[in-house]
C-alpha positions as CSV (number, residue, x, y, z in Angstrom):
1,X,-49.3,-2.7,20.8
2,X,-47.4,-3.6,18.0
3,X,-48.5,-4.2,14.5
4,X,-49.0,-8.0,14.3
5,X,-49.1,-8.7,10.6
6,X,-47.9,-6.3,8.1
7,X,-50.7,-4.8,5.6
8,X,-49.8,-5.3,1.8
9,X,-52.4,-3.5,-0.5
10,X,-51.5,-4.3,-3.9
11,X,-52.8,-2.5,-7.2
12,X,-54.9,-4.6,-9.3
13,X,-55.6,-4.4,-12.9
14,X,-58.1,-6.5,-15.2
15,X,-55.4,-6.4,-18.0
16,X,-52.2,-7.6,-15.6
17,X,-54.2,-9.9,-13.4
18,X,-51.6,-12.6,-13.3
19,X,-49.2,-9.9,-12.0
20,X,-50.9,-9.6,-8.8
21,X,-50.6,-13.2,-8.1
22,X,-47.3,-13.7,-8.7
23,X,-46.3,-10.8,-6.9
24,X,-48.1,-12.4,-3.8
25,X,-47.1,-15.5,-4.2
26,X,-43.5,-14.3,-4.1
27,X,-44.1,-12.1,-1.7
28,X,-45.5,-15.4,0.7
29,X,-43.3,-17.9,-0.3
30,X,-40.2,-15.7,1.3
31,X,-42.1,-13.7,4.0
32,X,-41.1,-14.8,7.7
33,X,-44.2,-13.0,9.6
34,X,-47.6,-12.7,9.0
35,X,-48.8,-11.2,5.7
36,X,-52.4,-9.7,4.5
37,X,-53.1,-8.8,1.6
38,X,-55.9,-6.6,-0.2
39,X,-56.4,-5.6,-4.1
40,X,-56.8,-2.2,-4.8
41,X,-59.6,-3.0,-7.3
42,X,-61.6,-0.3,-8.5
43,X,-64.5,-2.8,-8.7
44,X,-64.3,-3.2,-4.7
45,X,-64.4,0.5,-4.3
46,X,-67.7,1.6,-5.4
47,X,-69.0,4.8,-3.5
48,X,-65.5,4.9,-2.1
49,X,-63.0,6.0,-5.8
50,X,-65.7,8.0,-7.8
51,X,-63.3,10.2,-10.2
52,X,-63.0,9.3,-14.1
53,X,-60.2,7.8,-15.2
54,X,-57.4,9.7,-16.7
55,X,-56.5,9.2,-20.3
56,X,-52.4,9.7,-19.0
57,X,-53.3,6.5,-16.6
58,X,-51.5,3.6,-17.4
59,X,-53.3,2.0,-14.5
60,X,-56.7,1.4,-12.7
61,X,-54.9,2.2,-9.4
62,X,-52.7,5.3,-11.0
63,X,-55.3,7.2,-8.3
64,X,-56.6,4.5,-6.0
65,X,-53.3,3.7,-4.3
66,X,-53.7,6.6,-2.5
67,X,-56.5,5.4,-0.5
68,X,-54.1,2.8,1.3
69,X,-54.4,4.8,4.4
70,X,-57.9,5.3,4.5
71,X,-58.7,1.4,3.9
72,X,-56.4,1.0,6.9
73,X,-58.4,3.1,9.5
74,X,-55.5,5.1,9.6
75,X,-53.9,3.3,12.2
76,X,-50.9,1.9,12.0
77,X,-48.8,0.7,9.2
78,X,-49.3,-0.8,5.3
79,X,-47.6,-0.8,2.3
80,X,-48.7,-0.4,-1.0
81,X,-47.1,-2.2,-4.1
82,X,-47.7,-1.7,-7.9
83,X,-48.5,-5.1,-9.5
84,X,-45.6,-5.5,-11.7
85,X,-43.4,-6.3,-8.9
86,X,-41.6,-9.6,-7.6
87,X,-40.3,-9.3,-4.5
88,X,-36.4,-11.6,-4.1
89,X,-36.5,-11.3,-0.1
90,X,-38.1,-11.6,3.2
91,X,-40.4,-8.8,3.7
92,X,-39.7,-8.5,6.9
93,X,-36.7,-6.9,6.0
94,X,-38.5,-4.1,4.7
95,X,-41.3,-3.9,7.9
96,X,-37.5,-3.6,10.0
97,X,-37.0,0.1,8.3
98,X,-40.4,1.6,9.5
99,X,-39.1,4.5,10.8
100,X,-42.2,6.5,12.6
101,X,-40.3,10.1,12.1
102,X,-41.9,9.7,8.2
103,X,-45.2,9.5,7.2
104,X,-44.4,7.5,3.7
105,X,-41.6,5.8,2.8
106,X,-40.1,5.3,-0.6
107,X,-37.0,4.8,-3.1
108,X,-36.6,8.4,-4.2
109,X,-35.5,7.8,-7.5
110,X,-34.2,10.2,-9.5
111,X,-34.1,9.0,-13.5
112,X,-35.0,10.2,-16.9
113,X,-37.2,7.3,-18.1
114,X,-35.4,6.0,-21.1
115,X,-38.2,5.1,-23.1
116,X,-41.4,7.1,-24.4
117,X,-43.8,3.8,-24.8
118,X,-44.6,1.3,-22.3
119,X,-46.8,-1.8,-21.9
120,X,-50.0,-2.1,-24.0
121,X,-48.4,1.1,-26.3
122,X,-49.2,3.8,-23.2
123,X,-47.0,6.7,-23.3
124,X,-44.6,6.9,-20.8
125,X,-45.1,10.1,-19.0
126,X,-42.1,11.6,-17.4
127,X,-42.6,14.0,-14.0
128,X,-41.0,14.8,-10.8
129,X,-40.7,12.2,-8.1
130,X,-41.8,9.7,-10.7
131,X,-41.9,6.1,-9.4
132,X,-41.7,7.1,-5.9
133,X,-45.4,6.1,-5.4
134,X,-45.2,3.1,-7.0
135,X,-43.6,1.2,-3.4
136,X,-44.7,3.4,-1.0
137,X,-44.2,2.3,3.0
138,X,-47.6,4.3,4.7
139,X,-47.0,5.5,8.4
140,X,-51.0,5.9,8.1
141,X,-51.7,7.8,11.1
142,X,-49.9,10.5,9.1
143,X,-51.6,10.6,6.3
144,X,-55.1,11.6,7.3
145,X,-55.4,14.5,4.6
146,X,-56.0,11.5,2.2
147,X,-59.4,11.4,2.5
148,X,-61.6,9.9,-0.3
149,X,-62.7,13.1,-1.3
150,X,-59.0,14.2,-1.6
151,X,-58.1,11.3,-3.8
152,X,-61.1,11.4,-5.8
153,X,-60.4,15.5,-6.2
154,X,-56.8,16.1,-6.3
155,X,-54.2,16.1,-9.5
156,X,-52.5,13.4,-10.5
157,X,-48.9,15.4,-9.2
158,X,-50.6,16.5,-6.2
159,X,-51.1,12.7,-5.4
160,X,-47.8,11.7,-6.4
161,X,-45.3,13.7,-5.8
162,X,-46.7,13.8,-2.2
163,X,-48.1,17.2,-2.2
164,X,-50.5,16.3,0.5
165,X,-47.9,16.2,3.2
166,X,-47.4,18.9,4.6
167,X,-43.4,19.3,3.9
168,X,-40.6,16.9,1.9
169,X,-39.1,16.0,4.9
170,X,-42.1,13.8,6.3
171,X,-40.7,11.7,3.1
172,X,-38.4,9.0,4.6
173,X,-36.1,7.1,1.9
174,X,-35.6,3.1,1.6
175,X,-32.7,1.8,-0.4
176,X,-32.9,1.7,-4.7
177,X,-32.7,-2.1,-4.1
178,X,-36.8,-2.5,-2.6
179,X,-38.2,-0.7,-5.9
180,X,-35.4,-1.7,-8.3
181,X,-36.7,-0.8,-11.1
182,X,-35.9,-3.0,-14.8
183,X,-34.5,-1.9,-17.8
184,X,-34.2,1.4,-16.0
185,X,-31.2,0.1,-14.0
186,X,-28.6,-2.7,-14.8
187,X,-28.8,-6.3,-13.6
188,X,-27.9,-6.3,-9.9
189,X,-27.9,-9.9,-7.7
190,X,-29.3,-8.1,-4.2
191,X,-32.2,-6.3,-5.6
192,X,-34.5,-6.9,-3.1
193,X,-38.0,-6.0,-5.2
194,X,-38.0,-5.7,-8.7
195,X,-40.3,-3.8,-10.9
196,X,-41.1,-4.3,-14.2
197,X,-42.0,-1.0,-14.8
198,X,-42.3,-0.9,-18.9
199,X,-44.2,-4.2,-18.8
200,X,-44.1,-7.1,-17.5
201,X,-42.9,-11.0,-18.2
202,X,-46.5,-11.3,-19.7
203,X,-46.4,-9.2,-22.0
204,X,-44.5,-11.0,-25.2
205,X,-42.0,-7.7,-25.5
206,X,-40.7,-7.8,-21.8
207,X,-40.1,-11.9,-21.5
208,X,-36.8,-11.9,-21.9
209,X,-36.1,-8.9,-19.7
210,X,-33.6,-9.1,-16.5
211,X,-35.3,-11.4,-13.8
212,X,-38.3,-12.7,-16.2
213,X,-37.0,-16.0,-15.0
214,X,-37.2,-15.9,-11.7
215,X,-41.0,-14.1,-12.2
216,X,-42.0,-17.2,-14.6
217,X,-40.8,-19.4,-11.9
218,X,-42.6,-18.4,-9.3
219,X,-45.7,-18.4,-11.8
220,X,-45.1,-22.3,-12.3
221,X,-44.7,-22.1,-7.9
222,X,-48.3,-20.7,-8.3
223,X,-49.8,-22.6,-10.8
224,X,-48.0,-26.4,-9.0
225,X,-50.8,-28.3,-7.3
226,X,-49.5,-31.7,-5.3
227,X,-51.0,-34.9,-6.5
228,X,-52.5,-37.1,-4.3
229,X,-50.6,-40.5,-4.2
């Protein structure tokens, strides 16, 4: 049967919380099918994401993205999001390129970052396949080797440069414009998801970066509550 309402886990951070609800809110507001949505939060995930945290993590979810498929029952289909995203078009545009010959999809970038520091001073670490996890369309049935005891065991470029599959070509490829990624690239009108990967609107350096407007609009969207006449 097919896959009623399309599975959106999104990574949650105590320090970016406003982040995750924009990013669903803009995610709703153009969305024409049924949405769910679940935070990868590491405080939800006790006895489930047991390994320390990483000093190279710029994230709580760096690691726990990776359980996506497991939270799904490893049935059908979900996609996983970084935070720091807003998303300028009808997902259902995206759920129209599952393509079940994969078992992920993703933008491949391929970028030298062109800064060392990011958000909240974190260094900006620099590694094959980087920023291909960070939008990642899970054909979940597929990707039964990531167990919790994987995830909580395996090396940061195991887990994200997709070392778990079992070759590169069970890596299927969306268009740059679903993970378009700020600063990194120039200004363009059909980017479909943009991600504010050096930091986000919120943070006072990044408000004045390409498409902070349209992200602290759909903040204001949020944050509107109707009067009663």
């Amino acid at each position: 049967m097919e896959q009623q309402n399309v599975r959106i886990f999104v990574g949650f951070d105590p320090k970016e919380v406003v982040a995750y609800h924009v990013l669903v809110q803009s995610i709703i507001e153009k969305s024409s099918i049924p949405v769910e949505f679940s935070p990868i939060a590491l405080s939800n995930l006790g006895g489930i994401f047991t390994r320390q945290r990483n000093a190279l993590q710029s994230t709580e979810f760096s690691f726990s993205r990776f359980l996506t498929p497991y939270l799904s029952g490893y049935e059908g289909w979900s996609i996983f999001m970084d935070c720091d995203m807003l998303m300028r078009a009808d997902i259902a545009e995206l759920w129209a390129l599952r393509d079940g010959r994969y078992a992920v999809m993703c933008v491949k970038h391929d970028y030298q970052p062109k800064i060392d520091t990011k958000f909240l001073g974190q260094t900006q670490t620099k590694y094959e396949k980087k920023n291909w996890s960070s939008f990642i369309l899970f054909n979940n049935d597929k990707c039964r080797a990531l167990t919790p005891d994987y995830v909580n065991t395996a090396t940061g470029l195991q887990l994200h440069q997709f070392k778990w599959l079992e070759n590169e070509d069970l890596i299927g490829g969306l268009p740059v414009t679903w993970n378009y990624l700020v600063n990194e690239y120039d200004y363009r009108e059909d980017a479909k998801n943009v991600h504010f990967t050096d930091g986000g609107p919120y943070f006072e350096e990044y408000k004045n970066d390409d498409y902070a407007e349209e992200w602290f609009a759909a903040r204001e969207r949020l944050l509107f509550a109707q009067q009663p006449a």
